[in-house]
C-alpha positions in Angstrom: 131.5 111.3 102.0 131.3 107.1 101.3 132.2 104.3 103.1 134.0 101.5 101.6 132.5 98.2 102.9 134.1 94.6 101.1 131.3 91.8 100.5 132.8 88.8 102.7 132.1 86.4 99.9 133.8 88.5 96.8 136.0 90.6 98.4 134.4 93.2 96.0 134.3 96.8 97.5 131.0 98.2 97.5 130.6 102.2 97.9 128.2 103.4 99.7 127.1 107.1 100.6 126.0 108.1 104.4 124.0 110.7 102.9 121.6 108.8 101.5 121.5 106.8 104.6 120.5 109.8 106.6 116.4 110.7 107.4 115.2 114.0 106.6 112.7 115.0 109.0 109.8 118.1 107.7 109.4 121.0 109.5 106.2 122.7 110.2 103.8 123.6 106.8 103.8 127.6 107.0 107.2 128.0 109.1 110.1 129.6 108.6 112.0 128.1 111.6 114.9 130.1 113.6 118.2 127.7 113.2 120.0 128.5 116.9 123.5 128.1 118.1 122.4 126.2 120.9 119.6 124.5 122.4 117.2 127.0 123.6 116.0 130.1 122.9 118.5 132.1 124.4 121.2 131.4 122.1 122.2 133.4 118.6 120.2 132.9 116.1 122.4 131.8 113.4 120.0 131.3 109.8 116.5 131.0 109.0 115.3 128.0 107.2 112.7 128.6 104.8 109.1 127.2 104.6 109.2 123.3 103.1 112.5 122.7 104.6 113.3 119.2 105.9 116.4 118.2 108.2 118.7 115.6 108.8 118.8 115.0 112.7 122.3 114.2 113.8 121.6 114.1 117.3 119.0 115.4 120.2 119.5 117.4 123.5 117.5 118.6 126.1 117.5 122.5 126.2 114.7 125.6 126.6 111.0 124.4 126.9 108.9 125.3 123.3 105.6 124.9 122.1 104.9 125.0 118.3 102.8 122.7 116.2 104.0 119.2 117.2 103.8 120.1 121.0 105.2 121.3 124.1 108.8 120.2 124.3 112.2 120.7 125.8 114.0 118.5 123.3 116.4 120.2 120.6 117.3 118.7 117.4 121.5 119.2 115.9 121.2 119.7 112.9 124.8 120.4 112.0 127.5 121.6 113.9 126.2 124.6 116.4 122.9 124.5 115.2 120.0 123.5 116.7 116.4 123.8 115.9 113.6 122.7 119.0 111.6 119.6 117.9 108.3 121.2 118.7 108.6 122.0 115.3 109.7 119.2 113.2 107.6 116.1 112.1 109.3 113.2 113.3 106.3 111.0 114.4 107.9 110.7 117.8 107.1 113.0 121.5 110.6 111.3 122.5 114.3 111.3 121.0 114.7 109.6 118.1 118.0 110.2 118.1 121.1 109.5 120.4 121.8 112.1 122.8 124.4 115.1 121.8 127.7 114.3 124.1 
């Protein structure tokens, strides 16, 4: 997906992609994290990502309490449509959201 934007002074379209806008965040060293389909544990899980892995976060939720590696925490992290991962277990330098709230 792009976006077209014009430059005000040329009037010159200049693409740009929103992937490459995006921050990818690194989970854990040594996990293989369970990818749910909702914000806590009690939800499906619904794929594995593998060790070295590293997410886009797309927007943040409150849900089940974990602990993991980066602490205790009851925020989730979407990382695409119906799938959630906590944030106890990603490296995003932060204890609070980074990210807007899910609506």
């Amino acid at each position: 997906m792009s976006v077209e934007q014009v430059r005000p002074s040329t009037g010159t379209p200049v693409v740009t992609t929103l992937a490459a806008a995006a921050t990818y965040y690194s989970i854990a060293p040594g996990v293989s994290l369970n990818v749910r389909s909702g914000p806590g544990t009690g939800y499906p899980v619904v794929r594995t990502l593998p060790e070295g892995a590293r997410v886009a976060i797309h927007c943040q939720t409150p849900g089940t309490r974990v602990t993991g590696p980066y602490g205790t925490t009851t925020i989730w992290d979407n990382i695409a449509s119906g799938q959630y991962i906590s944030d106890a277990y990603v490296n995003t330098g932060s204890d609070g959201y980074i990210r807007p709230r899910c609506s």
